[in-house]
Structure formats: C-alpha cells, structure tokens
C-alpha positions as CSV (number, residue, x, y, z in Angstrom):
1,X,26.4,65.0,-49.0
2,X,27.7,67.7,-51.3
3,X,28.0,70.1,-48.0
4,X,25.9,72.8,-49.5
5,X,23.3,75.1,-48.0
6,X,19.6,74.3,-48.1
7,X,18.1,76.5,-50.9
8,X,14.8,77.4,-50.7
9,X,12.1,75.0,-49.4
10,X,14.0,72.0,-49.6
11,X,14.7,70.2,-46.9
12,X,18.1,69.0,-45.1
13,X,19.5,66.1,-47.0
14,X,17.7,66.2,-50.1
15,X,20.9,67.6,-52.5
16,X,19.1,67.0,-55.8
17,X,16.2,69.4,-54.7
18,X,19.1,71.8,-54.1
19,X,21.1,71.4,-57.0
20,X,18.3,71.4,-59.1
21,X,16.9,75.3,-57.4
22,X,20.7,76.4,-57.3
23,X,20.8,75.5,-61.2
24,X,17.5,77.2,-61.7
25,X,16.0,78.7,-59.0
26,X,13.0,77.3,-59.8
27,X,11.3,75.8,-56.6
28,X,8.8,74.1,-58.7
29,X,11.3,72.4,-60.5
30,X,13.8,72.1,-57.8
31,X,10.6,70.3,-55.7
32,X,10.2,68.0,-59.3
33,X,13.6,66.7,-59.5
34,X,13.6,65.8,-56.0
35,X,10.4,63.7,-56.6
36,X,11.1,62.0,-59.9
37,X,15.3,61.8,-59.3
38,X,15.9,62.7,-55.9
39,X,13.9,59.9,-54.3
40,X,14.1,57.0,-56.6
41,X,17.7,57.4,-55.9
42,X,17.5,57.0,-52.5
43,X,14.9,54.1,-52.8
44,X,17.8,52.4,-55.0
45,X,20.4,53.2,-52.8
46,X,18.5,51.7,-50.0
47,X,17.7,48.5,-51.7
48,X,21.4,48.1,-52.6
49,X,22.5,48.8,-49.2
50,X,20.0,45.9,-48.2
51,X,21.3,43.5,-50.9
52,X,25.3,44.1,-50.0
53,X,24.7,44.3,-46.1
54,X,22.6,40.5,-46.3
55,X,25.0,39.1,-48.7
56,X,28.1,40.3,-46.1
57,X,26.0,39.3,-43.2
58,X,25.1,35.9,-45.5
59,X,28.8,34.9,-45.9
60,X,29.4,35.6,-42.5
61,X,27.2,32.9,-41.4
62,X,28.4,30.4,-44.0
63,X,31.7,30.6,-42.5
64,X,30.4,30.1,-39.1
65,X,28.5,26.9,-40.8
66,X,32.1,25.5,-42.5
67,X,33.6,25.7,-39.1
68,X,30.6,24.0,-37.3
69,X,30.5,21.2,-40.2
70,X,34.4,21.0,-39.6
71,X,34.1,20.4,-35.9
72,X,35.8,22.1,-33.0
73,X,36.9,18.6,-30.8
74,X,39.2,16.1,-31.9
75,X,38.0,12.5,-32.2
76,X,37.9,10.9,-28.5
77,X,38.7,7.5,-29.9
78,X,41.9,6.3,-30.7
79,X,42.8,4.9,-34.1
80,X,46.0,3.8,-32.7
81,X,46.6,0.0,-33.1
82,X,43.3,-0.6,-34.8
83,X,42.5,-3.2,-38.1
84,X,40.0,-4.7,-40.5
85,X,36.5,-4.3,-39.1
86,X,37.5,-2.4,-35.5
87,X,38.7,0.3,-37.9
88,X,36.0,-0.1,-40.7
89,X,33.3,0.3,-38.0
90,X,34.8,3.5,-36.3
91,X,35.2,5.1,-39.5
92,X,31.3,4.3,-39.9
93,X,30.1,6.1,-36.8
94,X,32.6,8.9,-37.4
95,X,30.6,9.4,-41.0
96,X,27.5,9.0,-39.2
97,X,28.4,11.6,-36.3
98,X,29.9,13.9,-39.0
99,X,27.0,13.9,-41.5
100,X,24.2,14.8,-38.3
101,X,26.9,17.9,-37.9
102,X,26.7,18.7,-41.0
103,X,23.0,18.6,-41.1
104,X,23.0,20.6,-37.7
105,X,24.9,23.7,-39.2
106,X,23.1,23.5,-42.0
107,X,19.7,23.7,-40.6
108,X,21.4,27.1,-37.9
109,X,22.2,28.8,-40.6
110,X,19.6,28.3,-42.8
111,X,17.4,29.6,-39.7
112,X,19.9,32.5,-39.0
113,X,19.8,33.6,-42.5
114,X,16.2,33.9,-42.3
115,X,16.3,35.7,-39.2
116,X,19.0,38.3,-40.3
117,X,16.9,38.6,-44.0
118,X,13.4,39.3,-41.5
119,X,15.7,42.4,-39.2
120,X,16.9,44.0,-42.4
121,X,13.5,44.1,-45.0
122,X,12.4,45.8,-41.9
123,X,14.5,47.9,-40.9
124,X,15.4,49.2,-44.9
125,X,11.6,48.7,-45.7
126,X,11.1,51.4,-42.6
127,X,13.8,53.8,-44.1
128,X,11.7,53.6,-47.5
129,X,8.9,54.4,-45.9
130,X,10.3,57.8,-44.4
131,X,12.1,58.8,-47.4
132,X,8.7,58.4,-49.3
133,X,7.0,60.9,-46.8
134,X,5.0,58.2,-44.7
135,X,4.6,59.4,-41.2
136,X,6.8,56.1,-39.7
137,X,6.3,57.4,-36.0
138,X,3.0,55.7,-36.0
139,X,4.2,52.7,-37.3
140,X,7.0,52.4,-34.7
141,X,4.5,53.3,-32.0
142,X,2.0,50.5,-33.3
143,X,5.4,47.8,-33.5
144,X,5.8,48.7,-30.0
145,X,2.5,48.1,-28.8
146,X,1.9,45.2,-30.8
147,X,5.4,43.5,-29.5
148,X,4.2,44.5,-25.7
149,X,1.1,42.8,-26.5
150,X,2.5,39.7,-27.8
151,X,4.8,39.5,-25.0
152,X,2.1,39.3,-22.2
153,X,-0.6,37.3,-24.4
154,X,1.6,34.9,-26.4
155,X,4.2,34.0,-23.8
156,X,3.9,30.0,-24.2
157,X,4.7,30.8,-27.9
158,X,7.9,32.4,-27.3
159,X,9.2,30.3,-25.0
160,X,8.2,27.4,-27.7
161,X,10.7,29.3,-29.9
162,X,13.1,29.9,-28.0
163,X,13.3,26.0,-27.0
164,X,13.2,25.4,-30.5
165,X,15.9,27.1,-31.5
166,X,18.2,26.3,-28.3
167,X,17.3,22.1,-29.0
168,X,18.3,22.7,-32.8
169,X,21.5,24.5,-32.1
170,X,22.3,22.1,-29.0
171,X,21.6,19.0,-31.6
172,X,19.0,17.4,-28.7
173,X,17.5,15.3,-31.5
174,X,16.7,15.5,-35.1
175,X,14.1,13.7,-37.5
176,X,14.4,9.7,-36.9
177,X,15.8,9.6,-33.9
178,X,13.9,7.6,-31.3
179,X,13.5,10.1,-28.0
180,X,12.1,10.1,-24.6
181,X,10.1,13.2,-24.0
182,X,8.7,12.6,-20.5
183,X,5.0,13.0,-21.7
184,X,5.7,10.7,-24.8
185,X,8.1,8.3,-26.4
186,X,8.5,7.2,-30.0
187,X,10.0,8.1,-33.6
188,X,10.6,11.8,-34.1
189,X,8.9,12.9,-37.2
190,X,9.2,16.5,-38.0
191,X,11.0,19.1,-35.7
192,X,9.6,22.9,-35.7
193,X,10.7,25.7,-34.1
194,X,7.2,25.4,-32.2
195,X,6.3,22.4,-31.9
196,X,8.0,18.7,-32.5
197,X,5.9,15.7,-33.8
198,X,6.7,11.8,-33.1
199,X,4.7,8.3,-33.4
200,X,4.9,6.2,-30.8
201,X,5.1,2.1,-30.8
202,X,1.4,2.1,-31.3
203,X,1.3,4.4,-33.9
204,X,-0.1,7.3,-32.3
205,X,1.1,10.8,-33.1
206,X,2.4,12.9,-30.1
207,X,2.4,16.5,-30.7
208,X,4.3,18.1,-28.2
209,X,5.1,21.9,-27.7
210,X,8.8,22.7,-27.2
211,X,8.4,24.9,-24.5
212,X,7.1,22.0,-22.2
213,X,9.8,19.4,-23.0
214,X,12.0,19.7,-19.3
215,X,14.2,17.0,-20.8
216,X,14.7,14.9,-23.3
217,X,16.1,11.2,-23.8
218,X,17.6,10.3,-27.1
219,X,18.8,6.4,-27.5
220,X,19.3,6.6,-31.0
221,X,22.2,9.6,-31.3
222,X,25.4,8.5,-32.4
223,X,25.5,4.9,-30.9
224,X,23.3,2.7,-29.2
225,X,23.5,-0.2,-26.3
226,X,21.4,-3.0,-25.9
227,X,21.5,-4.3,-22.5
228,X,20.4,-8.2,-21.9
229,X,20.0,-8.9,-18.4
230,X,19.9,-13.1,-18.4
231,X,19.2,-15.2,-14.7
232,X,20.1,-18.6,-14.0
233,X,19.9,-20.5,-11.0
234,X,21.8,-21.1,-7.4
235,X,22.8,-24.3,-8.3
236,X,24.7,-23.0,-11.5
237,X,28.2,-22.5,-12.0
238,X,28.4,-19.1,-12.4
239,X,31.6,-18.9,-14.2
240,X,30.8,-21.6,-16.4
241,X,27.3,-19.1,-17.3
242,X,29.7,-16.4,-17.8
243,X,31.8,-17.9,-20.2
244,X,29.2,-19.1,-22.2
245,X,27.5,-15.6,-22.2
246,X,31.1,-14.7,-23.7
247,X,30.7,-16.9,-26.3
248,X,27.6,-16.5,-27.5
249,X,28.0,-12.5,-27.7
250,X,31.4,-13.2,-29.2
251,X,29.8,-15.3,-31.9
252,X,26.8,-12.7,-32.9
253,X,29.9,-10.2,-33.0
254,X,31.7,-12.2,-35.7
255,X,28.6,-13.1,-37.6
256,X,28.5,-10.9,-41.0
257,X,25.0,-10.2,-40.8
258,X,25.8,-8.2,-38.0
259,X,29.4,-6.2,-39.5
260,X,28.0,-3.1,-39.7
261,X,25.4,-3.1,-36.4
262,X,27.7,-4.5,-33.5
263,X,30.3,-1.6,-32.9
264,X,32.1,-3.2,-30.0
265,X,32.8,-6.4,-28.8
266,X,30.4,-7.2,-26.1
267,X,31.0,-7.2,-22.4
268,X,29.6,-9.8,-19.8
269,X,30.2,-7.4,-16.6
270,X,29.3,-10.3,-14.5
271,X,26.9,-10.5,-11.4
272,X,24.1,-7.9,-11.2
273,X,21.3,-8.6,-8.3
274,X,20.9,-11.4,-6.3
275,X,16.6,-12.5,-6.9
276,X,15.2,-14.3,-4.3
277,X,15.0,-17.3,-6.8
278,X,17.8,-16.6,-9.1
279,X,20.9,-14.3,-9.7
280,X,21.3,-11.7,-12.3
281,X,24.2,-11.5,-14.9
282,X,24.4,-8.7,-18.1
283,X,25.7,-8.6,-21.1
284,X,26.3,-5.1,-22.3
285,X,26.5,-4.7,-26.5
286,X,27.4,-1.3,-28.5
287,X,25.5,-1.1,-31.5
288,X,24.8,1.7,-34.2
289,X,22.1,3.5,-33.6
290,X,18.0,2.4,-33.1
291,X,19.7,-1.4,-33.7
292,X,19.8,-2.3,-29.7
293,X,16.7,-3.9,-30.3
294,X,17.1,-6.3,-32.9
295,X,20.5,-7.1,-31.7
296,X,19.0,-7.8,-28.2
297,X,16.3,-10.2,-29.6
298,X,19.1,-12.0,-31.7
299,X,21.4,-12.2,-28.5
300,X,18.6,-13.6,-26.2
301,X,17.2,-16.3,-29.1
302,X,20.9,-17.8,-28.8
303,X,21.1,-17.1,-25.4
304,X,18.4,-19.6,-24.5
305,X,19.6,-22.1,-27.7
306,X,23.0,-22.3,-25.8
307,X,21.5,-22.4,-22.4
308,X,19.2,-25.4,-23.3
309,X,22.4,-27.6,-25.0
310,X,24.6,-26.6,-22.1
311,X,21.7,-27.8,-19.6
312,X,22.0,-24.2,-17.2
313,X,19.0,-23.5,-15.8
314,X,16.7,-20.3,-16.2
315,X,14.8,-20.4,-13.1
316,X,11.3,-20.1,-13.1
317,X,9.4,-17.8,-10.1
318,X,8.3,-20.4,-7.5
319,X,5.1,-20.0,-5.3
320,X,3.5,-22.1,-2.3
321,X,-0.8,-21.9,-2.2
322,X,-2.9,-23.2,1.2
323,X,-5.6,-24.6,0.3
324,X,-7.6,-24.1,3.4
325,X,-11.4,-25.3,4.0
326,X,-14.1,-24.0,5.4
327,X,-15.5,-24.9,8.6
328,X,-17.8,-23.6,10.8
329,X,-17.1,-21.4,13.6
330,X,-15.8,-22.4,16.7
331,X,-15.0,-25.8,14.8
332,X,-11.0,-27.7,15.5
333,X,-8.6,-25.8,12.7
334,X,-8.9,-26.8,9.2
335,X,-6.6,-28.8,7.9
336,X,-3.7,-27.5,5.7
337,X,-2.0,-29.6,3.1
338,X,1.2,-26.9,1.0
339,X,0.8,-27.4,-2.7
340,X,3.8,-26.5,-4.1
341,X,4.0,-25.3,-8.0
C-alpha cells in the first residue's frame, strides 16, 4: 500500500508491521503492532467492504424489482370506447394482475438478496480467516469435496431448487391459486423453494416436490371461465334454445350480485356435438378468478328454471331391455317382448 520494502520478518502486505520496525527497529514490536493494529484493521476493512458491496449489490436488485413491479408490456386490452361497469371491471383485473406482479418481484428479490448476502459472508468470512493466520487451503479443499458430494448424492434436491426458483420467477402459481399438478389438484397452500403444499377438494394435503411437477395447470391466474355445456332435444328449435341461453346469461351478467365476478358478457358459441339422444350447445362466461364455479352453478339453476317455463326439452338417455326366458335346450325360441324405459 505505502510501496515500501519488507523490513525484517514481516511479511508482504502487512505495512503496519513495517512501519512500526522502520520506526523502531524493533521486530518484537514491529510483530505487536501488526497483531493488535495491523489486523483489526484489516478485519474492519473487510467487514466494511462486505457492508458497502451488499448494500450496492442490494439497491441493484431493488431497481430490478421497481422495474418488474412497473411491468415491461403494455395492457393487451383496449380501454378505447369503454363505460360504467365494462371499464370498472377491467380496471379490477388490471389491479389484480398488477398486485400478483408486485408480489412476484417482491418475493425474487427478497430470494436474490438472500442469495447475494450467503456468496459474500462467505467469501469476506474466508478472507478473515486468512488474514487471521487460519490455514484456508483446507477449508477450500473440504468446500470442494463437500459440493462434489452433494452434487452426486443430493441431485433430486437441487433440481427441486432449481424448479423452485424457475416457477417463482416465471409466476406458475402462487399461494391460493387453485392448480393442476398432474399427480394432484387442489388449493395451493404454501410454495417453497423445495417443495409446494396444496389441499385438495377432500381436504387432503398434497405435498409435492418441485422437481417432479412436468407441468402445471393454473385456472385461477388472472381470470377465470366457466364453461356450461347444456343439451336439449331433436325436436327443439335450436335457435329458439340459443336465444334463450342469451338471455339467461345476459340476465346473470346484469344482476349486481354478480358486478364484480362476471368480467365479460357471456357467449353462446352455438352447436357443440351431436349425442346420439340429444345435441350439445355451450355457453362460455369470463369470470375473475376461482369464481367459474359458483357462477356455473348459478347459470345452470336458471338455465333449467327457464328451460322448464319455456317447455324445451332436456333429454333424458334412453335404453331398450329383453326380457328373455329360459327354456330348455333344444326348446322353440323364447319369446321376446322390448320394454322400452
């Protein structure tokens, strides 16, 4: 630092040792200061370096963070030409989708903050082990051996991080949402870097490692359909069903209970499958999220009411049973009499 000679017995890089023996020339009390000033220093300095280089590091991921809460992509629906509840409702889901991205930069950089802190205590706590005289290549052999080790035995647990971190960053699915794992369905509960935890319809808990999830099915991020498929008859008027499936879905979307569920007007897209006893239509509804369900119930409840007063028929499955008796062999045919029910 001072670019002066080594003096003495003290080593390259320890100045205060050599100020100290080129004051005195005194190894004893060069060797002294370098123990009670000369190291203590450089303890401190290291500590600070470690404070300034995490707080730098720090506010370089917080402005990472602001940008991800901010949002990269423009909003892909039009506010053109929109009033009263149309635009009431979009502004909802907009609040909702912003506050999960908020919630989805916070938790990266809380989890890159922690990783960054872990890589620098090390690495500084390493340094202050050197500078105190601790033989460190020992240490760095054992790290080594120990990180060779845990890549061969504890595989499955890496790649459980490493899915962890990759479904938090991607946003796959958070707490509450209701997901499809492959395995197991239901609420998510808690999400881990390891391992993710939901209860399904029954109430059983599903713990399922990250690393084995191959794909996942989320029906309760940012919006939600409910999909009511309704059959009627042959005989019906098919147009007639459709516009009464219209106004029945146009009615629940007016109703005020449902303001804030129904995002969309619904959409009768008309004929789906042909049954043998009957033919399919759909009525598609986009709702906020995890409300498909109710609104689904709701719809098909006044879907039958209106069915019922406007006499079309929901077709029943129709069978045909022989009743056949038994006779002995070689005896004229039994009889068979069709019952039809």
């Amino acid at each position: 630092m001072f670019g002066l000679a080594t003096q003495g017995s003290c080593e390259d890089g320890h100045d205060v040792c050599n100020l100290t023996y080129q004051a005195t020339s005194n190894q004893t009390a060069a060797d002294a200061a370098d123990l009670l000033i000369g190291k203590p220093l450089t303890v401190v300095g290291l500590v600070l370096l470690l404070f300034v280089t995490r707080w730098l590091l720090h506010r370089l991921v917080d402005r990472m963070v602001a940008r991800a809460e901010d949002g990269v992509l423009p909003d892909r629906m039009s506010r053109f030409g929109m009033r009263g509840r149309a635009l009431q409702q979009a502004n909802t889901r907009d609040l909702a989708t912003s506050t999960r991205r908020v919630q989805r930069a916070k938790t990266m950089g809380d989890l890159l903050k922690s990783v960054l802190t872990g890589i620098l205590i090390a690495i500084v706590g390493t340094m202050i082990l050197s500078e105190v005289g601790v033989n460190i290549a020992p240490i760095i052999a054992s790290a080594g051996i120990l990180g060779l080790a845990l890549g061969f035995g504890a595989q499955s647990m890496v790649k459980d991080f490493l899915s962890g971190v990759f479904m938090i960053f991607e946003d796959q699915y958070g707490v509450g949402d209701v997901v499809d794992l492959g395995e197991a369905s239901g609420t998510v509960e808690a999400v881990s870097l390891r391992v993710t935890r939901l209860r399904d319809l029954s109430g059983t808990v599903w713990y399922v490692p990250n690393g084995t999830i191959l794909r996942v099915g989320n029906m309760s991020q940012n919006w939600s359909r409910a999909v009511v498929d309704v059959t009627v008859g042959y005989g019906e008027n098919l147009t007639h069903a459709q516009d009464v499936l219209r106004d029945v879905a146009h009615d629940l979307w007016q109703d005020d209970d449902f303001k804030n569920v129904i995002i969309e007007e619904p959409e009768v897209t008309g004929v789906e499958v042909f049954n043998p006893d009957s033919v399919t239509l759909r009525v598609l509804i986009k709702t906020a999220p995890m409300e498909q369900w109710g609104v689904a119930r709701q719809l098909r409840q006044r879907i039958k009411a209106r069915f019922d007063h406007e006499g079309i028929e929901i077709p029943l499955p129709q069978r045909v049973v022989w009743h056949r008796d038994e006779r002995p062999t070689g005896s004229p045919s039994a009889e068979e009499e069709p019952v039809q029910g």
